[in-house]
mmCIF file of the N, C-alpha and C atoms, coordinates in Angstrom:
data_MODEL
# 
_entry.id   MODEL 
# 
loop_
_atom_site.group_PDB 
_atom_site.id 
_atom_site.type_symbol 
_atom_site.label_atom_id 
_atom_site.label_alt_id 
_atom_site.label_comp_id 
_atom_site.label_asym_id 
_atom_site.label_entity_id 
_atom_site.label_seq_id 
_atom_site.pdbx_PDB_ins_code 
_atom_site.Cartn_x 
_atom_site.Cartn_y 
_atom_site.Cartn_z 
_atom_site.occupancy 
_atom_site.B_iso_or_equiv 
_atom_site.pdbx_formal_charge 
_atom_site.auth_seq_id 
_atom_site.auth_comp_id 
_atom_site.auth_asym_id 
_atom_site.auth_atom_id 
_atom_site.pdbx_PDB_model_num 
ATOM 1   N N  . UNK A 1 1  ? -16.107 -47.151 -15.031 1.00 0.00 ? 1  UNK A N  1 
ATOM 2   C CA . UNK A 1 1  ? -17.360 -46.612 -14.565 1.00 0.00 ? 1  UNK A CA 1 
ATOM 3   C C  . UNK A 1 1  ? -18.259 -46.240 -15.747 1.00 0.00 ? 1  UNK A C  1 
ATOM 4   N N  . UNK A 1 2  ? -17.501 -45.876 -16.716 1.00 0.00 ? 2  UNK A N  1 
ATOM 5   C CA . UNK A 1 2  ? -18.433 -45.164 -18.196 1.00 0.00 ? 2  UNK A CA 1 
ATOM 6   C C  . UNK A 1 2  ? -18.935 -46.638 -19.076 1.00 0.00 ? 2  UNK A C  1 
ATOM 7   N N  . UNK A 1 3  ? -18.199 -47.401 -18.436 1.00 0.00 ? 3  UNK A N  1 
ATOM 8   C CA . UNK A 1 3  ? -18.799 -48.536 -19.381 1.00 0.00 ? 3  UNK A CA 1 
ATOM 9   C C  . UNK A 1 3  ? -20.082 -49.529 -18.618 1.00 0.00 ? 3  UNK A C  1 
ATOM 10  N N  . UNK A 1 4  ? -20.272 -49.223 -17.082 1.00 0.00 ? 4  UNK A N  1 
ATOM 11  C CA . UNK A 1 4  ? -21.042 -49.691 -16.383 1.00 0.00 ? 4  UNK A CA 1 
ATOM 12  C C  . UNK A 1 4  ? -22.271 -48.948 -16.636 1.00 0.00 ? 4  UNK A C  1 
ATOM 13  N N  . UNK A 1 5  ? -22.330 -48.016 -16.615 1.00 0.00 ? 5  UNK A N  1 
ATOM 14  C CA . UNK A 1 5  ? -23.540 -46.326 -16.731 1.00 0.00 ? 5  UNK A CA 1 
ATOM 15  C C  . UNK A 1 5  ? -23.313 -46.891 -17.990 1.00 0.00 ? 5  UNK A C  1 
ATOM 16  N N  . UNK A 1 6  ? -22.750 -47.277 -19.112 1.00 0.00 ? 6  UNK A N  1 
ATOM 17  C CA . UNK A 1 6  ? -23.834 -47.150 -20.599 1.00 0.00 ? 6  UNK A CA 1 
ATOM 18  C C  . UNK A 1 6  ? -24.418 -48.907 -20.506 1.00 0.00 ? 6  UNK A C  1 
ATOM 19  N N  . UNK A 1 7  ? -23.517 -49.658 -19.872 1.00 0.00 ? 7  UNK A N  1 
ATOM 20  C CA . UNK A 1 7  ? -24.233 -50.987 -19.704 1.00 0.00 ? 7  UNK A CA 1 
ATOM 21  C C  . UNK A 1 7  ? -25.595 -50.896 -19.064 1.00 0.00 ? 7  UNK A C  1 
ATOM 22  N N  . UNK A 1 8  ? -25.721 -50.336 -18.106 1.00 0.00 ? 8  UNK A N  1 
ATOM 23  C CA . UNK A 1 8  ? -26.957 -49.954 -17.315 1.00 0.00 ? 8  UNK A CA 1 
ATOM 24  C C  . UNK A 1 8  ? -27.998 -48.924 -18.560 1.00 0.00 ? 8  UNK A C  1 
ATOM 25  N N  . UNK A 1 9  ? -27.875 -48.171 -19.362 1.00 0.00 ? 9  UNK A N  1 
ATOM 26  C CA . UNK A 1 9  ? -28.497 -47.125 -19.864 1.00 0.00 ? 9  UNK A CA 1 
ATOM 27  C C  . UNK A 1 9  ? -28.828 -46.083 -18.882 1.00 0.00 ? 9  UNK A C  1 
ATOM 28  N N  . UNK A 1 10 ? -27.542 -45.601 -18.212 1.00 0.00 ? 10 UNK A N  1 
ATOM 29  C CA . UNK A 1 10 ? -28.392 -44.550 -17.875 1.00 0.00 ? 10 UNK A CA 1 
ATOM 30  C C  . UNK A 1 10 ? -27.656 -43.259 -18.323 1.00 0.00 ? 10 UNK A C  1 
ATOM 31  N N  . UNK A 1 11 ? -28.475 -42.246 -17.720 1.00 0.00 ? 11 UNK A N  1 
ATOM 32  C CA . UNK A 1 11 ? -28.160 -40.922 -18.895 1.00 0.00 ? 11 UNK A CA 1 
ATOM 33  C C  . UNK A 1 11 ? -26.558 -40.434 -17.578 1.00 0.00 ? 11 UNK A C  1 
ATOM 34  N N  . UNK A 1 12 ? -25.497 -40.165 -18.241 1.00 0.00 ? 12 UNK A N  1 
ATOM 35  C CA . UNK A 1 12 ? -24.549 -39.605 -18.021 1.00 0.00 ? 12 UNK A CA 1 
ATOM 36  C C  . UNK A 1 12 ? -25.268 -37.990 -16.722 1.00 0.00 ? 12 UNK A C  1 
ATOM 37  N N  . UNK A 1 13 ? -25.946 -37.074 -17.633 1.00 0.00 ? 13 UNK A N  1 
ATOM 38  C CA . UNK A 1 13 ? -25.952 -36.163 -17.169 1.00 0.00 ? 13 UNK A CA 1 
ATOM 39  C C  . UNK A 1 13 ? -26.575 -36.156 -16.038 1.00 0.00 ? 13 UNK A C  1 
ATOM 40  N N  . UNK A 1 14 ? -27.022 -37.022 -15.432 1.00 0.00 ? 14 UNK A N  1 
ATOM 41  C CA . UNK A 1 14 ? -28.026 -37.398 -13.939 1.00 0.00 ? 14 UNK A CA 1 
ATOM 42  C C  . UNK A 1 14 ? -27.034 -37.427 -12.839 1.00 0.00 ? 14 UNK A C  1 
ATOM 43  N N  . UNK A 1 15 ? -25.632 -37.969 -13.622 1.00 0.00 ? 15 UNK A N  1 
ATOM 44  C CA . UNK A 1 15 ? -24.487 -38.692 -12.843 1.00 0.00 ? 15 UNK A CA 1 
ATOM 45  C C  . UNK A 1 15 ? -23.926 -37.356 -12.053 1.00 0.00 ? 15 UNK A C  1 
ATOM 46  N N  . UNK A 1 16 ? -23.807 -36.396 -13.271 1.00 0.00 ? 16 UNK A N  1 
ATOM 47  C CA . UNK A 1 16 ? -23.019 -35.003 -13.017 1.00 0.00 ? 16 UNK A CA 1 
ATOM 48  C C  . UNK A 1 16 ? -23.599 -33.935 -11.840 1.00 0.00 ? 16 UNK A C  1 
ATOM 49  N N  . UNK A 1 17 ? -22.975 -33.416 -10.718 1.00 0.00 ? 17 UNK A N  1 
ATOM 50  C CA . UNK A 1 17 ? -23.296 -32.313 -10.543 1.00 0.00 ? 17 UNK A CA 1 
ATOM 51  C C  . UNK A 1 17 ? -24.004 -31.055 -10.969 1.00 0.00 ? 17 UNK A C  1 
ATOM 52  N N  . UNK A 1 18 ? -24.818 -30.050 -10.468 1.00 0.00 ? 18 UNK A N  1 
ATOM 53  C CA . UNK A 1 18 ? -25.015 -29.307 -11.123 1.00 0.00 ? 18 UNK A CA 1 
ATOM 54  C C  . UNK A 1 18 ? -23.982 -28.229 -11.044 1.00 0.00 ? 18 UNK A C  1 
ATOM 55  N N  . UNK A 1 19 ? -23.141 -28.363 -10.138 1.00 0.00 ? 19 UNK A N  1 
ATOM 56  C CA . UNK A 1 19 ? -22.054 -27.399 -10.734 1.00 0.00 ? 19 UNK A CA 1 
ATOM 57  C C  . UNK A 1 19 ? -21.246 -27.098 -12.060 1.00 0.00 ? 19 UNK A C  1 
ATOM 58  N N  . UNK A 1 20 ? -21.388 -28.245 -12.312 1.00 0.00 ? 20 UNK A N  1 
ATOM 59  C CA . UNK A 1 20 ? -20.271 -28.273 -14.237 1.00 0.00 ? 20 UNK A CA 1 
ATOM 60  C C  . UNK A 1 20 ? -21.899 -28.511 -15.052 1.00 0.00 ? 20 UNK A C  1 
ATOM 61  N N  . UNK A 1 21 ? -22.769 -27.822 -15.086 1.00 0.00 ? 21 UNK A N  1 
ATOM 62  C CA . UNK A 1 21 ? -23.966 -27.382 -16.146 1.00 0.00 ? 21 UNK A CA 1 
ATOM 63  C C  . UNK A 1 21 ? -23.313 -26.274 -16.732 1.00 0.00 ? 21 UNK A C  1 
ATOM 64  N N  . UNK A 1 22 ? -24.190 -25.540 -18.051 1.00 0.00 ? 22 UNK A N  1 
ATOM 65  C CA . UNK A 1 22 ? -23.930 -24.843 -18.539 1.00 0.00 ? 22 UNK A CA 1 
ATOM 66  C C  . UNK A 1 22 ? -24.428 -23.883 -18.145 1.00 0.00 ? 22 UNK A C  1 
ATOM 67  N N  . UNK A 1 23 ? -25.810 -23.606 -17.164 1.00 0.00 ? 23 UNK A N  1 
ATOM 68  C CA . UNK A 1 23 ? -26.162 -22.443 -16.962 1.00 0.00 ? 23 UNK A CA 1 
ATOM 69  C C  . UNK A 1 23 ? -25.504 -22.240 -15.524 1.00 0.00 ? 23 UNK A C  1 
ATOM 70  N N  . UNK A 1 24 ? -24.649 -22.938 -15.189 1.00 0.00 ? 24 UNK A N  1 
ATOM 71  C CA . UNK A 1 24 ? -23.832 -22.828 -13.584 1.00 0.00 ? 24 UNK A CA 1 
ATOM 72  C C  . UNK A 1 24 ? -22.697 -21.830 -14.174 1.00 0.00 ? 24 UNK A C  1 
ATOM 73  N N  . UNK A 1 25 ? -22.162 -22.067 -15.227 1.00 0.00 ? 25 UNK A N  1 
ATOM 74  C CA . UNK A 1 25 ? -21.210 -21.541 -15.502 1.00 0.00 ? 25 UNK A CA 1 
ATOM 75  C C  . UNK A 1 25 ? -21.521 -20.142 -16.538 1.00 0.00 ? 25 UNK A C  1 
ATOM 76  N N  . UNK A 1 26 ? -22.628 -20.263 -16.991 1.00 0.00 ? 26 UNK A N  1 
ATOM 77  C CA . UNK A 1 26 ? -23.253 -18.825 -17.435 1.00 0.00 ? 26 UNK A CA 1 
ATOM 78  C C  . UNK A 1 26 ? -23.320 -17.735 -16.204 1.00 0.00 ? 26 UNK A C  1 
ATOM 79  N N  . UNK A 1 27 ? -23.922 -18.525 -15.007 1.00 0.00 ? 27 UNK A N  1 
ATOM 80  C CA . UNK A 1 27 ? -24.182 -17.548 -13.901 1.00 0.00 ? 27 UNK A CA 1 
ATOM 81  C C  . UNK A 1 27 ? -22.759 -17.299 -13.220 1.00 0.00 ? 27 UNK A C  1 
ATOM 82  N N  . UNK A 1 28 ? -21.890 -17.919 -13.746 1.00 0.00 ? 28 UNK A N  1 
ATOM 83  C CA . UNK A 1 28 ? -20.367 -17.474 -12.816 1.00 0.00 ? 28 UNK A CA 1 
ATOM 84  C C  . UNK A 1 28 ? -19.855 -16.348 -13.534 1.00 0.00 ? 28 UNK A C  1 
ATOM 85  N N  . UNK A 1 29 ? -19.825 -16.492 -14.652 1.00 0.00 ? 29 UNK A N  1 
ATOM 86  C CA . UNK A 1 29 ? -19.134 -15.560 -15.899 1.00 0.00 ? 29 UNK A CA 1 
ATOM 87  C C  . UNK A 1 29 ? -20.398 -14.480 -16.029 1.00 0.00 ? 29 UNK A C  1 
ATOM 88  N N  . UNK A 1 30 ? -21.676 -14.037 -15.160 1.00 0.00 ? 30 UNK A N  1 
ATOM 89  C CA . UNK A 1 30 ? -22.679 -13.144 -15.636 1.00 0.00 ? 30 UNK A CA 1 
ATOM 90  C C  . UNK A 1 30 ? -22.184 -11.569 -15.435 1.00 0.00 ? 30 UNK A C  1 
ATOM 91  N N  . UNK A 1 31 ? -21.490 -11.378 -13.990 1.00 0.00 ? 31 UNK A N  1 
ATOM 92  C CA . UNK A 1 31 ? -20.932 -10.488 -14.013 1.00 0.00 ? 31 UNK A CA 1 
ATOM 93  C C  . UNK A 1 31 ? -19.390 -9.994  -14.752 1.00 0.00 ? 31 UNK A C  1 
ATOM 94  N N  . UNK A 1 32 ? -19.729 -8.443  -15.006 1.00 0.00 ? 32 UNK A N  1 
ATOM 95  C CA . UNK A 1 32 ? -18.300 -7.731  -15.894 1.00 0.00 ? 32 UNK A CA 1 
ATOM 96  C C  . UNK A 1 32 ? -17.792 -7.832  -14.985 1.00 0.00 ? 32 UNK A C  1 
ATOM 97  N N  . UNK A 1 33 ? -16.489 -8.186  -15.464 1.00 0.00 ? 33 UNK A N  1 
ATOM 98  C CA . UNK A 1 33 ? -15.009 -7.890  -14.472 1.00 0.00 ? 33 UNK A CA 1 
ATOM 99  C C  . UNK A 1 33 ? -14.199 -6.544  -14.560 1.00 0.00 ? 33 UNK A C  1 
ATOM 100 N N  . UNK A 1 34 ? -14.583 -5.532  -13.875 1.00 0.00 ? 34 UNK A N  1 
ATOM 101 C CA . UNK A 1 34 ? -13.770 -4.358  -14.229 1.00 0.00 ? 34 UNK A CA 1 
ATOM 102 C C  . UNK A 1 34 ? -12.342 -4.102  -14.053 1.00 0.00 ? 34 UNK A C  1 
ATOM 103 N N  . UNK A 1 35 ? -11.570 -3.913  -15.419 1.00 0.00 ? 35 UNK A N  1 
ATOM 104 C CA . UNK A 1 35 ? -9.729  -3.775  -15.013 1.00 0.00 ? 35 UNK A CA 1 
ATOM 105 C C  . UNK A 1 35 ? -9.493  -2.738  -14.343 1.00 0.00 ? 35 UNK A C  1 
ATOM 106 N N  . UNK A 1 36 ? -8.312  -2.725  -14.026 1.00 0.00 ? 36 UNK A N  1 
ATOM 107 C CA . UNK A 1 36 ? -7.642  -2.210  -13.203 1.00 0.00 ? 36 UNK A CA 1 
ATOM 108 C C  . UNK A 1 36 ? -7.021  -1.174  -14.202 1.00 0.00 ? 36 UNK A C  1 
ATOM 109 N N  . UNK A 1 37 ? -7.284  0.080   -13.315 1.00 0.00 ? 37 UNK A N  1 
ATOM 110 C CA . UNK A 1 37 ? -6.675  1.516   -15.009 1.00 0.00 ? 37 UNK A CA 1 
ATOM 111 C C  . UNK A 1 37 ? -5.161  1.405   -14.839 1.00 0.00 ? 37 UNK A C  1 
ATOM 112 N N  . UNK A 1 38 ? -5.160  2.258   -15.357 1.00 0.00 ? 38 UNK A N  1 
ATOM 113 C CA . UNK A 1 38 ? -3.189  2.131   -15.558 1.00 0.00 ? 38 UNK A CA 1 
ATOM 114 C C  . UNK A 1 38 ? -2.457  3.019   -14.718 1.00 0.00 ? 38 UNK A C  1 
ATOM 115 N N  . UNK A 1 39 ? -1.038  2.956   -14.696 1.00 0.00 ? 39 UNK A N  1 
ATOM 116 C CA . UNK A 1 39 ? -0.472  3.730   -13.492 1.00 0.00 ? 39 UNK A CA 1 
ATOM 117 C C  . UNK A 1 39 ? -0.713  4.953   -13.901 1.00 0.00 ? 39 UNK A C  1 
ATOM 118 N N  . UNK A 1 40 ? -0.539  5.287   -15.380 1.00 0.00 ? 40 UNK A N  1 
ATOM 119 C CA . UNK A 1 40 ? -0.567  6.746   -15.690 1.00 0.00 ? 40 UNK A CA 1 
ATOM 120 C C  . UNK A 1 40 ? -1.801  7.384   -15.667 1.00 0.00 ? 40 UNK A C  1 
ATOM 121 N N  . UNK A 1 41 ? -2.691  6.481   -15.730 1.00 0.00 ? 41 UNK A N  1 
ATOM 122 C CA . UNK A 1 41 ? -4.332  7.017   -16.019 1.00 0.00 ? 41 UNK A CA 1 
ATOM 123 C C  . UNK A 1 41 ? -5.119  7.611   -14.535 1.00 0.00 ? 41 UNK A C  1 
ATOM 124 N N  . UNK A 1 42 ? -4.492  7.192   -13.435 1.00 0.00 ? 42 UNK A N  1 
ATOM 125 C CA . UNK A 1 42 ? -5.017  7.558   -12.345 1.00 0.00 ? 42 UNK A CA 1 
ATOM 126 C C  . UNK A 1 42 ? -3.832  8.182   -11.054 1.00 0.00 ? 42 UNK A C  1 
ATOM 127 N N  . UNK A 1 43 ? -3.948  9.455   -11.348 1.00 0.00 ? 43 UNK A N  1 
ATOM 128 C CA . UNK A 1 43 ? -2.972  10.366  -10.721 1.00 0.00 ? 43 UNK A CA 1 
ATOM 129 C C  . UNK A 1 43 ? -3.132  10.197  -9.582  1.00 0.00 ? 43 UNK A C  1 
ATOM 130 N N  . UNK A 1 44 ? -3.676  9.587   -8.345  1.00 0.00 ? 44 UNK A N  1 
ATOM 131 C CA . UNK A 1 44 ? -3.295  9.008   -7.304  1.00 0.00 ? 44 UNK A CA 1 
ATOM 132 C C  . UNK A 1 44 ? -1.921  8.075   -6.966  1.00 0.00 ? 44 UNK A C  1 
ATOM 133 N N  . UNK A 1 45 ? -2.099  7.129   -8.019  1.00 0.00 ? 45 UNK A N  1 
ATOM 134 C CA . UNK A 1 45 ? -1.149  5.790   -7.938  1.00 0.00 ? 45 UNK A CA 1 
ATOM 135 C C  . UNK A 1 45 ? 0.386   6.274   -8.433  1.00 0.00 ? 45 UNK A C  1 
ATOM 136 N N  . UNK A 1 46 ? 0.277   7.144   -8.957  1.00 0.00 ? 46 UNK A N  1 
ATOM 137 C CA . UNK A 1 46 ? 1.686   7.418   -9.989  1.00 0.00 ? 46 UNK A CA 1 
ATOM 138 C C  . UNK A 1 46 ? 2.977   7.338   -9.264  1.00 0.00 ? 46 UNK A C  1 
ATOM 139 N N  . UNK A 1 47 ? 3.040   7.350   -7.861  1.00 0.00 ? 47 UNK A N  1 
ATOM 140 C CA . UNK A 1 47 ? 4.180   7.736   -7.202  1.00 0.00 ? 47 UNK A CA 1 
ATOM 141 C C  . UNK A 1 47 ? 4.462   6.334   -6.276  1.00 0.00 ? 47 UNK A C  1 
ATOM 142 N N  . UNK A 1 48 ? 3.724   5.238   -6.541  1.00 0.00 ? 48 UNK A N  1 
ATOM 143 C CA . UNK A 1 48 ? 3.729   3.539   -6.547  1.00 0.00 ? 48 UNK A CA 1 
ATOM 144 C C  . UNK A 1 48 ? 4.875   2.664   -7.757  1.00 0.00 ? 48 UNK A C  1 
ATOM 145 N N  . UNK A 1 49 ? 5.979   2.571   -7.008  1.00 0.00 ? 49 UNK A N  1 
ATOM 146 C CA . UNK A 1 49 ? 6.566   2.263   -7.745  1.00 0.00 ? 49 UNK A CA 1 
ATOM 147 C C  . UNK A 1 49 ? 6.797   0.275   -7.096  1.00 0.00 ? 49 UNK A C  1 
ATOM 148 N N  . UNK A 1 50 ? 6.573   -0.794  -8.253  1.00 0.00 ? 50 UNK A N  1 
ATOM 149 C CA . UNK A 1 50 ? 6.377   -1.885  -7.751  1.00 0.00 ? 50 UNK A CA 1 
ATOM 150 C C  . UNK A 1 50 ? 7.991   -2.658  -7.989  1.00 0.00 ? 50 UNK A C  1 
ATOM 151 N N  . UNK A 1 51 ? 8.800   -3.458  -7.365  1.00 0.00 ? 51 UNK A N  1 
ATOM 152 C CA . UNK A 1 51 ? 10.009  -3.664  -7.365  1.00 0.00 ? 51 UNK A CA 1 
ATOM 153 C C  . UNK A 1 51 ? 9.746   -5.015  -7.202  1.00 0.00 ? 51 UNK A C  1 
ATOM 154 N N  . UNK A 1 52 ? 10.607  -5.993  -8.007  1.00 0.00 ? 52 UNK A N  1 
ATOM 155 C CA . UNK A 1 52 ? 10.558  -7.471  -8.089  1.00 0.00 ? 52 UNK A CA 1 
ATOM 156 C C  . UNK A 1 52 ? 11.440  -7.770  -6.899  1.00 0.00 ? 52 UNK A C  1 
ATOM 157 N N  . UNK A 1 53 ? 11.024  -9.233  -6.521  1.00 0.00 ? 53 UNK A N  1 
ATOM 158 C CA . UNK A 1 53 ? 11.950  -9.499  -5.079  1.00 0.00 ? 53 UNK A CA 1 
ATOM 159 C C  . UNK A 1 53 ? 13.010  -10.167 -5.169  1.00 0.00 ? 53 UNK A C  1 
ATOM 160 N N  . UNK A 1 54 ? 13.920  -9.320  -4.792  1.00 0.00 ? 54 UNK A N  1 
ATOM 161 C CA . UNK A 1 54 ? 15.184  -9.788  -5.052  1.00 0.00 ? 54 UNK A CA 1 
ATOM 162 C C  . UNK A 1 54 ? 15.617  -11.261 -4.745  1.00 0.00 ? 54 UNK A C  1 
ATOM 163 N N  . UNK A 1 55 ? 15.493  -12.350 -5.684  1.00 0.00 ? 55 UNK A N  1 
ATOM 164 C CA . UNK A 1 55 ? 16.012  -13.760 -5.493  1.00 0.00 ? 55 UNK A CA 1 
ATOM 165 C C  . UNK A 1 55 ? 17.105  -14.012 -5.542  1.00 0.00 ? 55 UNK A C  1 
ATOM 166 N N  . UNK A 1 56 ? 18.235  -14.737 -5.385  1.00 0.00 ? 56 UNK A N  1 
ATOM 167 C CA . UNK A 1 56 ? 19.364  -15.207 -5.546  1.00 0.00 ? 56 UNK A CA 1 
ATOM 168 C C  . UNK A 1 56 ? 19.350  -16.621 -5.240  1.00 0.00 ? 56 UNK A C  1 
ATOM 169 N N  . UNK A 1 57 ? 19.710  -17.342 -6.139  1.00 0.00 ? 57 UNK A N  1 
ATOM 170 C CA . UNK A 1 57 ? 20.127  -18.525 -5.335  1.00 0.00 ? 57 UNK A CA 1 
ATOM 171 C C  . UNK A 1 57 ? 21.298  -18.950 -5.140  1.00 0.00 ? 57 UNK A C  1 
ATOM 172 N N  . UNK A 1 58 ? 21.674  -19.740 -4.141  1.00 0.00 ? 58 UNK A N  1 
ATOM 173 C CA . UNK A 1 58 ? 22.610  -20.632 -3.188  1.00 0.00 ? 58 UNK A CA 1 
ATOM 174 C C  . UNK A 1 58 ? 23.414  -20.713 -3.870  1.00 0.00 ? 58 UNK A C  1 
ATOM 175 N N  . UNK A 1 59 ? 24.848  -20.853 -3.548  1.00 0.00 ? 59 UNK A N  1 
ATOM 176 C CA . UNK A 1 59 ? 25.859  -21.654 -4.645  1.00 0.00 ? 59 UNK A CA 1 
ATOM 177 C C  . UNK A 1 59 ? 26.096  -23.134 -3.615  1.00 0.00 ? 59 UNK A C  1 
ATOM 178 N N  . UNK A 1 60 ? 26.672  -24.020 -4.099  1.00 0.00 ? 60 UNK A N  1 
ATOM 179 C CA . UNK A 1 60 ? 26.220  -25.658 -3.601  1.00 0.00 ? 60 UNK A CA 1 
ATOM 180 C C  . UNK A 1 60 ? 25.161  -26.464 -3.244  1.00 0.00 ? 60 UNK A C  1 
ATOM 181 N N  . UNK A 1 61 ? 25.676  -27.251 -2.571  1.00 0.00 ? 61 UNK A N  1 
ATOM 182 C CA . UNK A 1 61 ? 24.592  -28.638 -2.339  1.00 0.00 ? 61 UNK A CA 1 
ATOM 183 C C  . UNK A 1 61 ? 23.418  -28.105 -0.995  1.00 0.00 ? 61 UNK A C  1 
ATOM 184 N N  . UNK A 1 62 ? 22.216  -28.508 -1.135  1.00 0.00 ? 62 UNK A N  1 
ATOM 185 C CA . UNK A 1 62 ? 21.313  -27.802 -0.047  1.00 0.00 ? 62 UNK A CA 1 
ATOM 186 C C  . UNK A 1 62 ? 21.910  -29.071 1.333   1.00 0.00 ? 62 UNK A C  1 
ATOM 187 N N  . UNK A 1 63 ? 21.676  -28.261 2.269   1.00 0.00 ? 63 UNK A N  1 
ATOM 188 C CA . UNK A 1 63 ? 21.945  -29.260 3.106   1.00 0.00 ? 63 UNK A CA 1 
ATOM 189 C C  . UNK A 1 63 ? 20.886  -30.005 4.006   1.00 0.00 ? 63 UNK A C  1 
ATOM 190 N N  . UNK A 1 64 ? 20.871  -31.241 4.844   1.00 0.00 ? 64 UNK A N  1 
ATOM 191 C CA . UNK A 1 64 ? 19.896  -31.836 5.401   1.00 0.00 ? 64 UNK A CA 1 
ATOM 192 C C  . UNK A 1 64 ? 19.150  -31.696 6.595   1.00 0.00 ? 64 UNK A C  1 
ATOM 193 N N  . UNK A 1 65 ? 18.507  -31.700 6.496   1.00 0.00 ? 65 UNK A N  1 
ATOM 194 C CA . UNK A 1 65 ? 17.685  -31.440 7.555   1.00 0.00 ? 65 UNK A CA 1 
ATOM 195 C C  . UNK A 1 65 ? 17.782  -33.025 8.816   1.00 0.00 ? 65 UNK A C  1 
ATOM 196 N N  . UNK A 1 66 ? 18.758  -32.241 10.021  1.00 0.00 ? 66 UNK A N  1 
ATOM 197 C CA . UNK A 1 66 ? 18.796  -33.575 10.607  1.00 0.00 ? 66 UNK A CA 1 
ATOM 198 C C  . UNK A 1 66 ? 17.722  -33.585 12.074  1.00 0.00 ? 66 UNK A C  1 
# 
């Protein structure tokens, strides 16, 4: 296709969306992203304790689905 569009002369950037411009992506990134404070920093949360989910896997062969 890139070799048809330069056989033709035409300009690449006509081809493109304006979503992938540079000022599309200025206006995505315009707003601050505010973090998230820490457990200790906000004496509400402190008593949130977060626990990973317990995985295990299988011992043998998975079986089929008949």
């Amino acid at each position: 296709m890139i070799l048809c569009v330069h056989h033709k002369r035409i300009d690449l950037e006509d081809l493109c969306h304006a979503y992938y411009t540079l000022e599309t992506l200025k206006k995505t990134y315009n707003e601050v992203v505010q973090s998230l404070p820490e457990a200790g920093q906000d004496p509400k949360k402190r008593d949130v304790i977060i626990v990973p989910l317990n995985l295990k896997t299988s011992v043998g062969r998975l079986r089929k689905n008949e």
